[in-house]
Every structure is written in structure tokens, then in C-alpha cells.
PATORGU-870034 format. One record per residue: z, x, y of N, C-alpha, C, O in turn. Coordinates in steps of 0.1 Angstrom, whole numbers, plus 2048, in hexadecimal, padded with zeros to 3 digits. Atoms other than C-alpha are relative to their C-alpha. Layout:
N
NODE  n.w  n.u  n.v  ca.w  ca.u  ca.v  c.w  c.u  c.v  o.w  o.u  o.v
NODE    Z    X    Y     Z     X     Y    Z    X    Y    Z    X    Y
...
***
This chain:
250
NODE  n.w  n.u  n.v  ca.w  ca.u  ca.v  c.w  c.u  c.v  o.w  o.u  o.v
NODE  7F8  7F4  803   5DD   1BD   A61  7FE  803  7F1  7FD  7FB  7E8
NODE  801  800  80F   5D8   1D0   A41  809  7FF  7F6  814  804  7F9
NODE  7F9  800  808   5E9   1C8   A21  803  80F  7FA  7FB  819  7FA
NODE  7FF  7F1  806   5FD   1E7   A11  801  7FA  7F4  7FC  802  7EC
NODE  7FD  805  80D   605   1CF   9F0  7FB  7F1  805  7F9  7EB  80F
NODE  809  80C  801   5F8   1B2   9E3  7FF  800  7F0  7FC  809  7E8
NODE  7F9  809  811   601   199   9BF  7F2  7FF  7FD  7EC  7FE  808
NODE  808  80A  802   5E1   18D   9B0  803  7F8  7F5  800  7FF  7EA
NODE  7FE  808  80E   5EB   172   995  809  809  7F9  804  810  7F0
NODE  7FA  7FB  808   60A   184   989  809  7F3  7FC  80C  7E9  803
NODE  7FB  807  802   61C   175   972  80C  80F  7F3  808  81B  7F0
NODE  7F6  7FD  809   63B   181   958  809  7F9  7F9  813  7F3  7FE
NODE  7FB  80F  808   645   16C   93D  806  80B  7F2  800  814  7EC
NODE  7F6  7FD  809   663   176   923  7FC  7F4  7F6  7FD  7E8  7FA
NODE  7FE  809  807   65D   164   902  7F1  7F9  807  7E5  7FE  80A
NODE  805  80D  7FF   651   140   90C  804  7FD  810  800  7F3  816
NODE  7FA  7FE  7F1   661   145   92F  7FC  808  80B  7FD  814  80E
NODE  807  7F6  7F2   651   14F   94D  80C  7FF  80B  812  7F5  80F
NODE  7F6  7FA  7F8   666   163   963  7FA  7FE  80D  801  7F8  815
NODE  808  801  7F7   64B   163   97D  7F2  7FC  7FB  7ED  802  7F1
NODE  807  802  803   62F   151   97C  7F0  7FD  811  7EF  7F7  81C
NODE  810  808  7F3   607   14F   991  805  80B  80C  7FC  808  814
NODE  7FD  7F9  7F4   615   168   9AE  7F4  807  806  7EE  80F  800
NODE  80A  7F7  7F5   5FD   173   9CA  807  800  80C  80E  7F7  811
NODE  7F7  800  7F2   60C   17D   9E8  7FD  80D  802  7F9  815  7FA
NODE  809  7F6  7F5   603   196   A05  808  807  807  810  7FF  80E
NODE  7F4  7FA  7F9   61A   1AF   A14  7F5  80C  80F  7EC  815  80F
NODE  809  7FB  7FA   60D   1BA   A33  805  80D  808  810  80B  80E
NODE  7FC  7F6  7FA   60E   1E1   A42  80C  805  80B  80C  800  816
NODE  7F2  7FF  7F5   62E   1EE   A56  80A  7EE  805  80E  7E8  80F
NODE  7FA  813  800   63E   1C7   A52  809  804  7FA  808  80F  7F4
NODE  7F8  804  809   65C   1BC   A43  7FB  7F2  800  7F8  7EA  808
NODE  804  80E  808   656   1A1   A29  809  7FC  7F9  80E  801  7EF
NODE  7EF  807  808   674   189   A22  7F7  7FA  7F2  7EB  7F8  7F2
NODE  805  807  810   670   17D   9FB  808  7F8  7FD  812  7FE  7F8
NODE  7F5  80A  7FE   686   161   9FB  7FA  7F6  7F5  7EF  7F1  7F3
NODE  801  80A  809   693   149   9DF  80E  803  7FD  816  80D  7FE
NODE  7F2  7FD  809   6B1   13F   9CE  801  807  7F5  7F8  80B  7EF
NODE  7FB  7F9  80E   6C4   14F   9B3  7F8  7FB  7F6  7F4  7EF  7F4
NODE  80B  806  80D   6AE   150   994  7F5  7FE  802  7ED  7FA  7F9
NODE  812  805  7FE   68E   14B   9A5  7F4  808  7FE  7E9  804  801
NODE  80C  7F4  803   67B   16D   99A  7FF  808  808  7F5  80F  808
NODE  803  7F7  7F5   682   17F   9B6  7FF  812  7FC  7F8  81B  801
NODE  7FF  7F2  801   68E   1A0   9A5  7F7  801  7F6  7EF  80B  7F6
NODE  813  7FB  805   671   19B   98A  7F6  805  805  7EE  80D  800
NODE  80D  7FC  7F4   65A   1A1   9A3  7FF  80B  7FF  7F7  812  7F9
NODE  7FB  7F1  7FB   669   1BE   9B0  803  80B  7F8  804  817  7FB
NODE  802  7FB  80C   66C   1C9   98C  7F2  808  7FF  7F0  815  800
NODE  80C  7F7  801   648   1CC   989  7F9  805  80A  7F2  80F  807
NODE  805  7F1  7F9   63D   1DC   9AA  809  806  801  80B  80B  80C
NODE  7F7  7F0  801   656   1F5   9A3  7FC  808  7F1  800  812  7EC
NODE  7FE  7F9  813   64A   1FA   97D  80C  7FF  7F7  80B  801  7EB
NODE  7F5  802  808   66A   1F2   972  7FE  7F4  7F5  807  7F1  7ED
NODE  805  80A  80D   65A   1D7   95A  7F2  7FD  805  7EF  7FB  811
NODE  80D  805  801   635   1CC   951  800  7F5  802  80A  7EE  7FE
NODE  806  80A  7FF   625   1B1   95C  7F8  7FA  7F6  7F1  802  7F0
NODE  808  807  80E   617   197   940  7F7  7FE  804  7F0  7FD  7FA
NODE  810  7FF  7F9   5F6   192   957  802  806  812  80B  80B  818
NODE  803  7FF  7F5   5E6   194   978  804  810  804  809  819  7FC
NODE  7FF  7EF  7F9   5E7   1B7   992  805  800  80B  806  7F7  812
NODE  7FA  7F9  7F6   5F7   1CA   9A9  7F3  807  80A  7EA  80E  805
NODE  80A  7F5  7FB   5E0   1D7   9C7  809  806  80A  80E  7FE  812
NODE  7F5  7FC  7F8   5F7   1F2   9DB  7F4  80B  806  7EB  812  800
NODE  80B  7F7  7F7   5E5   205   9F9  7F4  7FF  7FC  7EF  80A  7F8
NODE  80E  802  804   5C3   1F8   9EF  7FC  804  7F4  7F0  806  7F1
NODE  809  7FF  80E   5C2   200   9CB  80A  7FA  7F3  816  7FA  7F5
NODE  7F7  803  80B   5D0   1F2   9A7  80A  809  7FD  809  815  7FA
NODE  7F8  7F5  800   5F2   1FD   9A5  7FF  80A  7F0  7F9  809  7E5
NODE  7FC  7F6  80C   5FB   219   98F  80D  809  800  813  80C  80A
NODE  7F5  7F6  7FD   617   22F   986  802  808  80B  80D  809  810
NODE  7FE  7FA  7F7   60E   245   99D  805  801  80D  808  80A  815
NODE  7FD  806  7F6   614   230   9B6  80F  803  809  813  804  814
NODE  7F4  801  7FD   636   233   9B4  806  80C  808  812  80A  80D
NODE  7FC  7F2  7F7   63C   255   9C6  800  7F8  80F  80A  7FA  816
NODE  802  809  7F4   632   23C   9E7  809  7F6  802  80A  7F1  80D
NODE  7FB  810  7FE   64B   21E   9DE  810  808  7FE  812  810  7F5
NODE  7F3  802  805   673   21F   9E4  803  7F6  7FE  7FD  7EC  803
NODE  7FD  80E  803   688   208   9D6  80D  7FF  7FF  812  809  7FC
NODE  7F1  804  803   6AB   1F9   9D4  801  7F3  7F9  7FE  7E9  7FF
NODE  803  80E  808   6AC   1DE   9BB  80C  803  7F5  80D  80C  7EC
NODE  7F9  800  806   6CB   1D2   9B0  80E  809  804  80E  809  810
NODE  7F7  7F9  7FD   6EB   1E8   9B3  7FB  80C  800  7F1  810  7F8
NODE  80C  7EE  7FF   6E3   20F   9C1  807  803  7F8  812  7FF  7F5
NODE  801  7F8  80A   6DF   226   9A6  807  80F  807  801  818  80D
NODE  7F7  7F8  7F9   6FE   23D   9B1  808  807  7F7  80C  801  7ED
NODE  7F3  7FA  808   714   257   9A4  80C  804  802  80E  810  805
NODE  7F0  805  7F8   739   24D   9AB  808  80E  805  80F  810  80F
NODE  7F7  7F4  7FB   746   270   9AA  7F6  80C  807  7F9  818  805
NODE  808  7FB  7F8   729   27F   9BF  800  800  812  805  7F7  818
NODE  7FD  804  7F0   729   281   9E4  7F4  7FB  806  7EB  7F8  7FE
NODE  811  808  7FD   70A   272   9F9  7F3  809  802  7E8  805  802
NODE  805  7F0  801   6FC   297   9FC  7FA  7FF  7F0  7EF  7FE  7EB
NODE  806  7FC  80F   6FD   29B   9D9  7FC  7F8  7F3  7FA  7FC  7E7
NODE  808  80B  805   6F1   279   9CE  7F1  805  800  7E8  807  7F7
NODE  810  7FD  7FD   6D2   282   9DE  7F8  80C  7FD  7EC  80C  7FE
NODE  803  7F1  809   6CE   2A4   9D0  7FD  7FE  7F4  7F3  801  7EE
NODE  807  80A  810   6CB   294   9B1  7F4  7FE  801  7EC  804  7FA
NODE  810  808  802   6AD   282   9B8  7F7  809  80A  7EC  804  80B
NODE  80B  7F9  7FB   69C   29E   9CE  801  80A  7F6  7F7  811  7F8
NODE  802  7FC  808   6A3   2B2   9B1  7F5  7FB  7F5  7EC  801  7F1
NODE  807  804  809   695   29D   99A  7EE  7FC  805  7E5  7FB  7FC
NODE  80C  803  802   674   295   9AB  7F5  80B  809  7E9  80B  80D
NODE  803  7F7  7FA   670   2B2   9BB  7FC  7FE  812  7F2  800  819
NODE  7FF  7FF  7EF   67A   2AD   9E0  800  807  808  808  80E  802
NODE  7F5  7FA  7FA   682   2C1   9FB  80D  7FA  7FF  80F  7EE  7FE
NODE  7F0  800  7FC   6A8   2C5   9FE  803  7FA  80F  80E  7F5  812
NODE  7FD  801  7F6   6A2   2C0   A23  800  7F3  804  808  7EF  80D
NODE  800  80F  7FF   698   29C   A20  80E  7F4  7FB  80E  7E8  7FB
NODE  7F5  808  7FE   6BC   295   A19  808  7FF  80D  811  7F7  80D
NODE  7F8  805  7F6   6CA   298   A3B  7F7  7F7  809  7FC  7F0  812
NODE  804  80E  7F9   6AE   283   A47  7FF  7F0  7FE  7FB  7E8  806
NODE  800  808  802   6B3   269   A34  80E  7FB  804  810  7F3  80D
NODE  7F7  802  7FB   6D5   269   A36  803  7FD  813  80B  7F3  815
NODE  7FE  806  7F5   6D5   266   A5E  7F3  7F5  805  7F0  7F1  811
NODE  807  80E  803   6BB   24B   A57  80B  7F5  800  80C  7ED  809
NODE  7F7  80B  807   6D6   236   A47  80F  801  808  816  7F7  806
NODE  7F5  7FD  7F4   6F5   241   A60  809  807  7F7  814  804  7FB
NODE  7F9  7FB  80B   705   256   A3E  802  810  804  805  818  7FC
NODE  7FE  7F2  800   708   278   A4F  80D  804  7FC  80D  80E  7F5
NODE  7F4  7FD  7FA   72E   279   A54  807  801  7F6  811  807  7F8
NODE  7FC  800  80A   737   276   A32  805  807  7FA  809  802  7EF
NODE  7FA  7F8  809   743   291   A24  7FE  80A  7F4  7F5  812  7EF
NODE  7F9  7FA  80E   752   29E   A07  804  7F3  7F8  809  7F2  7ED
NODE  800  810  806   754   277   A02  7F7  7FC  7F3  7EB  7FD  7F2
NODE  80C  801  80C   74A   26E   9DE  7FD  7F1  7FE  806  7E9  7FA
NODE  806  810  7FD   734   24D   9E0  80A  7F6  7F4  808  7EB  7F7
NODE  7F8  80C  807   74D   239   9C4  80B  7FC  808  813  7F4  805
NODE  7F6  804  7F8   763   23B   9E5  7FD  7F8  80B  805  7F4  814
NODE  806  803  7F3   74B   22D   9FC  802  7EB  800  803  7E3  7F7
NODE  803  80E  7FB   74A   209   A0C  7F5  7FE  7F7  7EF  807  7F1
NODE  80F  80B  805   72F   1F0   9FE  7F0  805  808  7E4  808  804
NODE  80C  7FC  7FC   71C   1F6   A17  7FE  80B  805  7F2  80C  808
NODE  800  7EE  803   71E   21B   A1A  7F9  801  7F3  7F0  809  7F5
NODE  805  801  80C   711   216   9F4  7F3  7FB  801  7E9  7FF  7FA
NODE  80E  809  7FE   6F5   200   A00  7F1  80E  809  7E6  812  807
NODE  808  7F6  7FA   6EB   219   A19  7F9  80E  7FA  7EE  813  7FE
NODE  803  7F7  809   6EA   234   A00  7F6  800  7F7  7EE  808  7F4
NODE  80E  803  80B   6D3   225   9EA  7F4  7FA  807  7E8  7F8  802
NODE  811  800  7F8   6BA   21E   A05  803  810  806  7F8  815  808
NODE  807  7F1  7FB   6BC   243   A11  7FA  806  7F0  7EE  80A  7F1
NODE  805  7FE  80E   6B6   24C   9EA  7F1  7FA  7FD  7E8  802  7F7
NODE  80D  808  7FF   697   231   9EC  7F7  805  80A  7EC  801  80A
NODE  806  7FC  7F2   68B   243   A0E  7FC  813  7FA  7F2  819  7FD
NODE  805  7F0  804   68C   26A   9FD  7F3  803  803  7EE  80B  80B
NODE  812  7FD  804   666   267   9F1  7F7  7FB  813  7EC  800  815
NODE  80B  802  7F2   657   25B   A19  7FD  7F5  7FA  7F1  7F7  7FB
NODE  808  80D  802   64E   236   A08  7F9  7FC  808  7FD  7F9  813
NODE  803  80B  7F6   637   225   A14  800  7F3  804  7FC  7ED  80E
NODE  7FA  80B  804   646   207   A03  80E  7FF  7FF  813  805  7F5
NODE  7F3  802  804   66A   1FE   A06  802  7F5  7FC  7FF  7EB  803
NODE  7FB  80B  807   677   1E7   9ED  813  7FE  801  81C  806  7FE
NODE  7F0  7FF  803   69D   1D8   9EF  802  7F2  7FF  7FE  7E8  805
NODE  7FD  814  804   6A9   1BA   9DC  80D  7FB  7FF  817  7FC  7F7
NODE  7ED  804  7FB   6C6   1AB   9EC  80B  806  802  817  806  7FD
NODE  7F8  7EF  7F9   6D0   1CB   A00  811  7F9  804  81C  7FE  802
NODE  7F2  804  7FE   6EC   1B4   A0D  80B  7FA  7FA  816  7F9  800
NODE  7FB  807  80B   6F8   1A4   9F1  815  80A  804  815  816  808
NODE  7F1  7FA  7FF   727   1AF   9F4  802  809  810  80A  812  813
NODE  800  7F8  7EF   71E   1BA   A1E  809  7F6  805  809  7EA  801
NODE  7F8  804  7F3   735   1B2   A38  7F9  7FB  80B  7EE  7FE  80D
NODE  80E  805  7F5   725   1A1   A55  801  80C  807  7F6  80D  80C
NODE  807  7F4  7F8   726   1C3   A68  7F7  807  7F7  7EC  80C  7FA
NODE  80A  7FA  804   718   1D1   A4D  7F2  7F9  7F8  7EA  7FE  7F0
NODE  80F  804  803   6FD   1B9   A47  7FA  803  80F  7F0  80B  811
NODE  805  7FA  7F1   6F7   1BD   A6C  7F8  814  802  7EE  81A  806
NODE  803  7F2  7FE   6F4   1E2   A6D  7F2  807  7F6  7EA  810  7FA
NODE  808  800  809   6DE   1DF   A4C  7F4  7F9  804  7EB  7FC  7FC
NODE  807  80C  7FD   6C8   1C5   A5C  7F7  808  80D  7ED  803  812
NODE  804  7FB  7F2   6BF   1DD   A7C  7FD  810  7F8  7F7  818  7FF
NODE  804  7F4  804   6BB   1FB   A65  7F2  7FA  7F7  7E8  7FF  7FC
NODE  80D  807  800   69E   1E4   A51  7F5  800  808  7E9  801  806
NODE  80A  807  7F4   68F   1DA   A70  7FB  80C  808  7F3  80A  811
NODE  805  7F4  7F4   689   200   A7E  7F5  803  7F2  7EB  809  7F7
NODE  808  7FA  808   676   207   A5C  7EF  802  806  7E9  80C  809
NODE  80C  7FE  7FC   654   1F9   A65  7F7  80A  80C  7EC  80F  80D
NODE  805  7F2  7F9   652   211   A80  801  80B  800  7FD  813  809
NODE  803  7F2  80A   655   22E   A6A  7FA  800  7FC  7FA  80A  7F5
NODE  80C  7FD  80B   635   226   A58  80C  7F8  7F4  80A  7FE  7E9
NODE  7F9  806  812   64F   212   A3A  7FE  7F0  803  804  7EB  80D
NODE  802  809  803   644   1F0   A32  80C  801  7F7  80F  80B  7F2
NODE  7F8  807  806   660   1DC   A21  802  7F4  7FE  805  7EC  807
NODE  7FF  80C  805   663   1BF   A0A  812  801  7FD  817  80A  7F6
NODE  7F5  802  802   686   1B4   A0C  803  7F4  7FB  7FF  7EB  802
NODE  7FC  80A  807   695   199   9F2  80B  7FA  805  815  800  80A
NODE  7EE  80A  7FC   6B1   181   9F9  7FD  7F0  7FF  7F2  7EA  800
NODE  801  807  7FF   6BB   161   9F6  80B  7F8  80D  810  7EC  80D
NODE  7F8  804  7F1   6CE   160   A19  7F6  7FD  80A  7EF  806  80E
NODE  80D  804  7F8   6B5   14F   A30  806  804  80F  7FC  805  817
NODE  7FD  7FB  7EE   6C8   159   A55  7FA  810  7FE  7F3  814  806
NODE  801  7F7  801   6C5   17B   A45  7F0  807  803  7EC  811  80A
NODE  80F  801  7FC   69D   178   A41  7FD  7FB  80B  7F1  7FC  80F
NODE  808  807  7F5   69B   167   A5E  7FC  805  80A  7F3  804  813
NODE  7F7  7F5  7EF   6A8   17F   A76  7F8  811  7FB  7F9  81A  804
NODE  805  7F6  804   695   19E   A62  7F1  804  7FE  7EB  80E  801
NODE  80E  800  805   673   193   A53  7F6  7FD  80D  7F9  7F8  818
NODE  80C  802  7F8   653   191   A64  7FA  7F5  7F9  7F5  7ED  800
NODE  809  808  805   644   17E   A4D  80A  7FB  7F1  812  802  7EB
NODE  7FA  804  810   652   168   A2B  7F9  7FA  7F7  7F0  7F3  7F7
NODE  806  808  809   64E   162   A0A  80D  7F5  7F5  818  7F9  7F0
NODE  7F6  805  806   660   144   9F8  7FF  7FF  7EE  7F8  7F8  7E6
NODE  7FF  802  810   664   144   9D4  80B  7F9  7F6  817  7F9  7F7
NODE  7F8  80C  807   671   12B   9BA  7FC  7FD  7F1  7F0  7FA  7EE
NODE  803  803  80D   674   124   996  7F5  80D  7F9  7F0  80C  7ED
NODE  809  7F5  808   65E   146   98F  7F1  802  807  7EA  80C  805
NODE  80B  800  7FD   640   138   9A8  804  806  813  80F  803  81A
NODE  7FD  800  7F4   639   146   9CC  7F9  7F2  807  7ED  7F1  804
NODE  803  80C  7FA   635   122   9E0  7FD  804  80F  7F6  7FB  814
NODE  800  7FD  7F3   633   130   A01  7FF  810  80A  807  819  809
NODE  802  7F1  7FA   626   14F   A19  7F9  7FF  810  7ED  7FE  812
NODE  803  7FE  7F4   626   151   A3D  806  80B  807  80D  813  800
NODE  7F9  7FD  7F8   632   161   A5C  809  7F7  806  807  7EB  809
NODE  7F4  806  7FC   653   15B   A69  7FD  7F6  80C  7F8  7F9  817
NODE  809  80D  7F1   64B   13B   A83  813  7FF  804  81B  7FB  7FC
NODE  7F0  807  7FC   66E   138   A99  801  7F2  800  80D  7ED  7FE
NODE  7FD  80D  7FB   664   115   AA0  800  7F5  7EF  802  7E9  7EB
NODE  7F9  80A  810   669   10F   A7A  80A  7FF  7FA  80E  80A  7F7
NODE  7F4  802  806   685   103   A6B  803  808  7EF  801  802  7E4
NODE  800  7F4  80F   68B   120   A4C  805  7F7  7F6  7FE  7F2  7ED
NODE  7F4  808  80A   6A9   10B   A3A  7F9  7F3  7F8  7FA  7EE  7ED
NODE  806  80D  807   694   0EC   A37  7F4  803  7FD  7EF  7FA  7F7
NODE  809  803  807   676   0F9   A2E  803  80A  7F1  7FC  80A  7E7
NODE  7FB  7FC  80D   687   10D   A16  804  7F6  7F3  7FF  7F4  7E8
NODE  7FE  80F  809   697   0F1   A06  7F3  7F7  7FC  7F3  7F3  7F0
NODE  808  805  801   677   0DF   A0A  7FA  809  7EF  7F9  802  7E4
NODE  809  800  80A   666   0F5   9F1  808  806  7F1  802  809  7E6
NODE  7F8  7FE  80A   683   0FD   9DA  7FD  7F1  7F6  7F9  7F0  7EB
NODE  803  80E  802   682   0D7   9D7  7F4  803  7F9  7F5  80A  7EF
NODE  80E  801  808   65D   0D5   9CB  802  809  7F5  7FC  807  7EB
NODE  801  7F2  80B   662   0F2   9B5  806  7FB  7F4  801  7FD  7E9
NODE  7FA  804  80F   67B   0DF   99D  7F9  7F2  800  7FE  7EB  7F8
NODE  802  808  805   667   0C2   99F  7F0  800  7FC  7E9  7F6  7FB
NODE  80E  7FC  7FE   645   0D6   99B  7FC  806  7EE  7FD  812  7EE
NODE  7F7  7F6  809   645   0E1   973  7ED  80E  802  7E1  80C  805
NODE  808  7F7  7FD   630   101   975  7F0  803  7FF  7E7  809  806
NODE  812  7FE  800   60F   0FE   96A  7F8  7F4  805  7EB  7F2  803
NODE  805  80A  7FA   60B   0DD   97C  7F8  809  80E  7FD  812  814
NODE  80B  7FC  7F7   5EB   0E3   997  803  7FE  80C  802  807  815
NODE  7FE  805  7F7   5F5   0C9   9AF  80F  7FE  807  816  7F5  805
NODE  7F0  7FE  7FC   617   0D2   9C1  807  7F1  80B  812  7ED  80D
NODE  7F9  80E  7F8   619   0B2   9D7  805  806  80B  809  7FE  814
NODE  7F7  7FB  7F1   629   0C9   9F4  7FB  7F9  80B  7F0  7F3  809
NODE  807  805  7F3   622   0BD   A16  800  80F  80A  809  816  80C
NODE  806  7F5  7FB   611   0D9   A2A  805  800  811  805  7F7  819
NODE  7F9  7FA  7F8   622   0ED   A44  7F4  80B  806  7EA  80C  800
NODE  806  7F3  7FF   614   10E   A58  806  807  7F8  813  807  7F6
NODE  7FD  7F5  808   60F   12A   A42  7F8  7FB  7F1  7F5  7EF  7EF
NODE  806  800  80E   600   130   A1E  807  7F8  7F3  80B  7FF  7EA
NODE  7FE  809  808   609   115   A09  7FA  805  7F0  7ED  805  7F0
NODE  804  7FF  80C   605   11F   9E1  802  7EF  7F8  80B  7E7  7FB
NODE  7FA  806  806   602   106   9C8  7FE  802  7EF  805  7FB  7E7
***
């Protein structure tokens, strides 16, 4: 299957501190791709730089078969971090904003909106909305432009278990809209039950990239390479892991 994105040797280092470091990793067309790691592991770095929200200190981006570029970005939505909402706006006129600003149709807000289950809403102004009403919002906002990339980094992060559920089944219909999606988290039931394919990440490095195998145990090989990771220090060659299916980095 073809890649839509793809890391080669990225790295992003603050100072003397690499945030992320050596990243190659393969996101493959109409997939969801779990990005999994604990807190602090570089996940929203990443997602930083294929979104342009910060430079990379080496290595490239290849998105739809070419070096990314700004322009790219008309193709990628994104939700990274808390949505970008305005409290005394309604969910109508959130999104009028941003089809204003980038020059949308107007009409592409009621279909995003009954994308996301947000028709019913009102005269409701989003600083009244549930969490995950808020969540939903900022993926119809991320959906405006037709992406062909959806980015969301720890969409579930303050959900309810209905509304991680409901969130989790609206993900999972993307790929068959033509939307590839890289989703972050460090809830492993959550990737488990969503992704097609994972990547694990730790201490700044990706250690791991396969498809989702049922007959593998997630939690432990999670742990497994978290483990190696603090006892791995970064520019060491030889990682010592013991080899599993799937793409082993070292």
C-alpha cells in the first residue's frame, strides 16, 4: 500500500536537548496510524513539524510523494493539543471563521458538522459545550479544507467513556472518506481498538512500527520498549531489544 507521509532521519533538538531524535516512520494511505508513547516521549513534537508548527533541526518530510512544503498544508488537518475555539461563538460560527479565513465554501460547514454529529446545536455558544462536543468541533474545523491527512494528538484526552467511544467510531469511518489519520495517545486500549497499524515512541526515538497483530500482547510490548528506551542513551547503535514482528528501529 502506498505511503501518504513518511519521517526520513527527523530529528528536533532544543539547545543540547533533543526533543525527537533519528525518526523514520511510514504512514500508510486511508489507515489510521496509532503514535503511541508516554507522556513526554515527543509525540506532539512530531506533530509539531508535520503540521509546520515548528522546524525540524534535520532530516525530511515526504507527504504524497514529494518533500513537504508549506503548501502542503491546504491537504493536512489537525487537532493538536486543546481546539482552537471561540467560547462565545456558536459551532456555525466557529467555522465561518476559518472558511472565511481560508477561503472556503460556507457550505462545507454543514457537512462537516454532520460529520461530527454537531448539527443540533444551536444558538449554543461552544464555551457551553461538553468536552467532547469541544473535541468534536475541532476535528470538524481540521476536516473544512477535504485533508487528506488527519492529524489529532490525544483527541481523547478529559472524554467520557461514551465519548471516547463515539470518538473512536467517528476515527474509524475516516479512512473511507479518502482521510488518512495519524492519531497520538498514550492510552493503549484506545490504539488498540482504532489503529491499523502502530508506532511506539520513547525518550524522543521511534523504537517500533508495525501493524496491529491481535495475537500480540500491546501493554507488554509497550512496556517492553519503553523499558529499553531508558536504558538505551540515544546515540547508542546497539539497542539490545529482543525482536518481535514488525519494524524494529534501533
Amino acid at each position: 500500500m502506498e505511503n501518504i507521509l513518511e519521517t526520513h532521519h527527523l530529528s528536533r533538538k532544543y539547545k543540547k536537548q533533543f526533543a525527537n531524535y533519528d525518526i523514520s516512520l511510514s504512514v500508510k494511505r486511508n489507515t489510521v496510524y496509532g503514535l503511541l508513547g508516554p507522556n513526554g516521549a515527543g509525540k506532539s513534537t512530531l506533530l509539531k513539524s508535520l503540521t509546520g508548527m515548528i522546524r525540524p533541526s534535520s532530516g525530511e518530510i515526504i507527504f504524497d510523494g514529494k518533500s513537504w512544503s508549506r503548501s502542503d498544508l491546504a491537504a493536512i488537518g489537525a487537532l493538536i493539543e486543546s481546539p482552537p475555539l471561540y467560547d462565545n461563538l456558536t459551532a456555525r460560527e466557529n467555522l465561518k471563521v476559518r472558511t472565511l479565513l481560508y477561503g472556503l465554501p460556507e457550505s462545507r460547514i454543514e457537512e462537516v458538522l454532520e460529520i461530527v454529529a454537531l448539527t443540533d446545536t444551536g444558538r449554543k455558544r461552544a464555551g457551553h459545550f461538553s468536552m467532547g462536543m469541544k473535541q468534536r468541533l475541532g476535528i470538524a474545523a481540521a476536516l473544512l479544507n477535504h485533508p487528506k491527512l488527519l492529524i489529532l494528538d490525544e483527541p481523547t484526552n478529559g472524554l467520557d467513556p461514551i465519548g471516547i467511544g463515539d470518538l473512536r467510531r467517528m476515527i474509524r469511518s475516516f479512512p473511507k472518506q479518502g482521510i488518512t489519520v495519524i492519531l497520538s495517545s498514550h492510552m493503549l486500549s484506545e490504539v488498540e481498538q482504532t489503529a491499523d497499524e502502530i508506532g511506539i515512541i520513547a525518550d524522543g526515538r521511534l523504537w517500533y512500527e508495525a501493524p496491529i497483530d491481535d495475537s500480540e500482547d500491546l501493554e507488554t510490548l509497550f512496556l517492553e520498549v519503553v523499558k529499553n528506551s531508558n536504558e538505551t542513551p540515544m546515540n547508542r547503535q546497539d539497542s539490545g531489544i529482543s525482536r518481535r514482528k514488525g519494524r524494529w528501529f534501533r
